[in-house]
C-alpha positions in Angstrom: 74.4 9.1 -136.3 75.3 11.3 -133.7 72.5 13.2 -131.5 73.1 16.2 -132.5 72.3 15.0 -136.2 69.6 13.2 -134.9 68.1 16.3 -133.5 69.1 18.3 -136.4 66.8 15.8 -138.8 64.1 16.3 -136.8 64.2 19.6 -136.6 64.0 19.2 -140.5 61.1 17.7 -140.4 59.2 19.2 -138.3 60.2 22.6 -140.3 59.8 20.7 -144.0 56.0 21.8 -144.8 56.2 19.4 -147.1 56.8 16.5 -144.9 54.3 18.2 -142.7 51.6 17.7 -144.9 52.7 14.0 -145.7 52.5 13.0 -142.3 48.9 13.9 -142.3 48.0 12.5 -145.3 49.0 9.3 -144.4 47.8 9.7 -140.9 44.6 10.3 -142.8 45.3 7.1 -145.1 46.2 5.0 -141.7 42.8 5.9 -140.0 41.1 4.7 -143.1 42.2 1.4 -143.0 42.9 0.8 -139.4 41.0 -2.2 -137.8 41.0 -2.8 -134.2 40.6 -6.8 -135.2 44.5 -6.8 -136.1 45.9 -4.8 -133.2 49.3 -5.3 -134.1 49.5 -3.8 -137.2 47.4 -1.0 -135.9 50.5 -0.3 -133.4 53.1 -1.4 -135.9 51.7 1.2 -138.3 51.1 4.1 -135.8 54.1 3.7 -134.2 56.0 4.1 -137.8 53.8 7.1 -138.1 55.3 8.6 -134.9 58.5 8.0 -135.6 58.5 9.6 -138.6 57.8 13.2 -135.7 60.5 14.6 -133.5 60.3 13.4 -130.3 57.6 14.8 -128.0 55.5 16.0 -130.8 51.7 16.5 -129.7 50.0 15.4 -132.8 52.0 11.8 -132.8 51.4 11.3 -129.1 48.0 11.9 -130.2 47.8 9.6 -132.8 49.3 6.9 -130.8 47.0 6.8 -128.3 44.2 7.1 -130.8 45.6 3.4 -131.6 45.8 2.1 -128.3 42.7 3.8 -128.0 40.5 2.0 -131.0 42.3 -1.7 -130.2 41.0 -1.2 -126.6 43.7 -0.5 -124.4 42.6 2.6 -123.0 44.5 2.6 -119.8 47.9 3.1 -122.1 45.7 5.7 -124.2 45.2 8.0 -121.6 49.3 9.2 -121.0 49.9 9.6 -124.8 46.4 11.9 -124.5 48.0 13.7 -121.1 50.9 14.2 -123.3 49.9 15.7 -126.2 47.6 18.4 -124.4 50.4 19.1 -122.0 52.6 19.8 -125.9 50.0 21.9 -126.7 48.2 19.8 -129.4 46.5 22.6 -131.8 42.5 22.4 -132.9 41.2 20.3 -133.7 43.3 17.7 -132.6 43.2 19.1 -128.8 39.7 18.6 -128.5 39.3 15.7 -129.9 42.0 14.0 -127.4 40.0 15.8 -124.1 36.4 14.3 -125.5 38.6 10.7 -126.2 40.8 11.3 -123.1 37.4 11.3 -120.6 36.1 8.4 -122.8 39.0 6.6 -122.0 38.7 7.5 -118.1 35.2 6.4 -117.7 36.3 2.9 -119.6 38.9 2.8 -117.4 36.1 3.2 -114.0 37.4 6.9 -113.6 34.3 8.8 -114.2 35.4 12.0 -111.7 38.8 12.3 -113.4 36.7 12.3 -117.2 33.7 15.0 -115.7 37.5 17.3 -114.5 38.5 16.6 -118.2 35.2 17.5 -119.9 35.0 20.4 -117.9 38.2 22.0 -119.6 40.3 23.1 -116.9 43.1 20.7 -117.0 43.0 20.6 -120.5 43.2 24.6 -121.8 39.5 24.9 -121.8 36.3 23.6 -123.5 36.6 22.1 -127.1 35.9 23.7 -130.1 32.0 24.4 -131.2 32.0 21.4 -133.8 33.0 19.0 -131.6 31.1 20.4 -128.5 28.1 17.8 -129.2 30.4 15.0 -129.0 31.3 16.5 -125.8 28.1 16.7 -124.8 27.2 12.9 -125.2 30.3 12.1 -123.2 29.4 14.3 -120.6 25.7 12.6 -120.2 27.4 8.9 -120.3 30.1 10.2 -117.4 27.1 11.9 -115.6 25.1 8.6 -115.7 27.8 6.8 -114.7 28.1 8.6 -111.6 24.3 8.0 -110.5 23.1 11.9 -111.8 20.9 10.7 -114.8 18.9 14.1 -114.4 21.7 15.7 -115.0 23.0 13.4 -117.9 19.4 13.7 -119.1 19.8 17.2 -119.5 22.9 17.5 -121.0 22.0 15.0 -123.7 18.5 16.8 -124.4 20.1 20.1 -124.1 23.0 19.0 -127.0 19.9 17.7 -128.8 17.3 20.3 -129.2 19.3 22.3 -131.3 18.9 19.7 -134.3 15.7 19.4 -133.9 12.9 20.3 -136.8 10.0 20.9 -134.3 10.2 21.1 -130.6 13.1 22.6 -129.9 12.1 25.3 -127.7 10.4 22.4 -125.4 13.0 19.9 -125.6 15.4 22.8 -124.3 12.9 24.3 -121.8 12.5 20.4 -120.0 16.2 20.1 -120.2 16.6 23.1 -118.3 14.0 22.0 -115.9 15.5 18.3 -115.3 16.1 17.5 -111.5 14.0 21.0 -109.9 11.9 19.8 -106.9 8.4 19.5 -107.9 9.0 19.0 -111.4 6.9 16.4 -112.9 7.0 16.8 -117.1 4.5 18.9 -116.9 2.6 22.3 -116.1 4.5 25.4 -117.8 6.3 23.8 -120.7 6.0 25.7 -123.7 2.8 24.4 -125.8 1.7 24.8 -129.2 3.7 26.4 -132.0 5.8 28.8 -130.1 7.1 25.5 -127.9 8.8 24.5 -131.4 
């Protein structure tokens, strides 16, 4: 087959809605069974997924470094995660690759590179609200990693409170007040029913 046709079957498929929503489904049925305790067939079948994509498509490049990813070989995660957000990998797939692309930084002993990541500039911005607790936890693990545990203290309280049943106000207000000179856990935190 020439390259042209080559090209001209992909283009197919990526325009064939109904191919489309194959392709997820059985990325969907792959995630479900994948195990990290047989890595190769983790990559064999991830790498059949992808090739089943035209070349350079964001969501494969995702979900092949998703398998490097879960059979722990990060450091070859973290291109295929550069290269999907650079092919502008659409929600919620792009946020989920930034929160798993600083994960896989901070495995790798780069927590400065994930805290750039997390912080959404190099990336097109924050991640979306659902995943923006997940974010958060990452965030505290990279901030503890790089000695500021008030600040990772905070972040993880602060992601936190929200859940809460009682206490949220307080949880929230000592988050906030994490790392201030002079502050000791106590004094002015809200008390009694309104601190919930």
């Amino acid at each position: 087959m020439s390259l042209a046709a080559d090209a001209d079957e992909a283009d197919a498929r990526e325009a064939d809605p109904g191919e489309a929503a194959a392709w997820e489904a059985d990325v969907e049925r792959f995630w479900a069974t994948a195990d990290d305790a047989d890595p190769e067939r983790v990559l064999a079948e991830a790498r059949a997924l992808v090739a089943r994509r035209p070349a350079g498509d964001a969501a494969a490049a995702f979900e092949l470094a998703s398998a490097f990813d879960l059979i722990g070989r990060e450091a070859e995660a973290i291109p295929g995660y550069e290269a999907a957000i650079a092919a502008g990998l659409d929600e919620p797939r792009r946020s989920s690759a930034v929160i798993q692309l600083a994960s896989s930084l901070r495995i790798v002993g780069e927590p400065v590179r994930a805290l750039a990541v997390l912080d959404g500039d190099a990336v097109g911005g924050p991640v979306v609200a659902s995943l923006a607790p997940a974010a958060s936890a990452f965030r505290a693990l990279v901030l503890h990693d790089l000695g500021r545990h008030d600040e990772a203290l905070a972040v993880a309280l602060t992601a936190l409170a929200p859940t809460l049943p009682a206490y949220a106000r307080s949880v929230s207000w000592y988050a906030g007040e994490l790392g201030r000179p002079g502050f000791a856990g106590s004094g002015d935190a809200p008390e009694g029913p309104s601190g919930r």
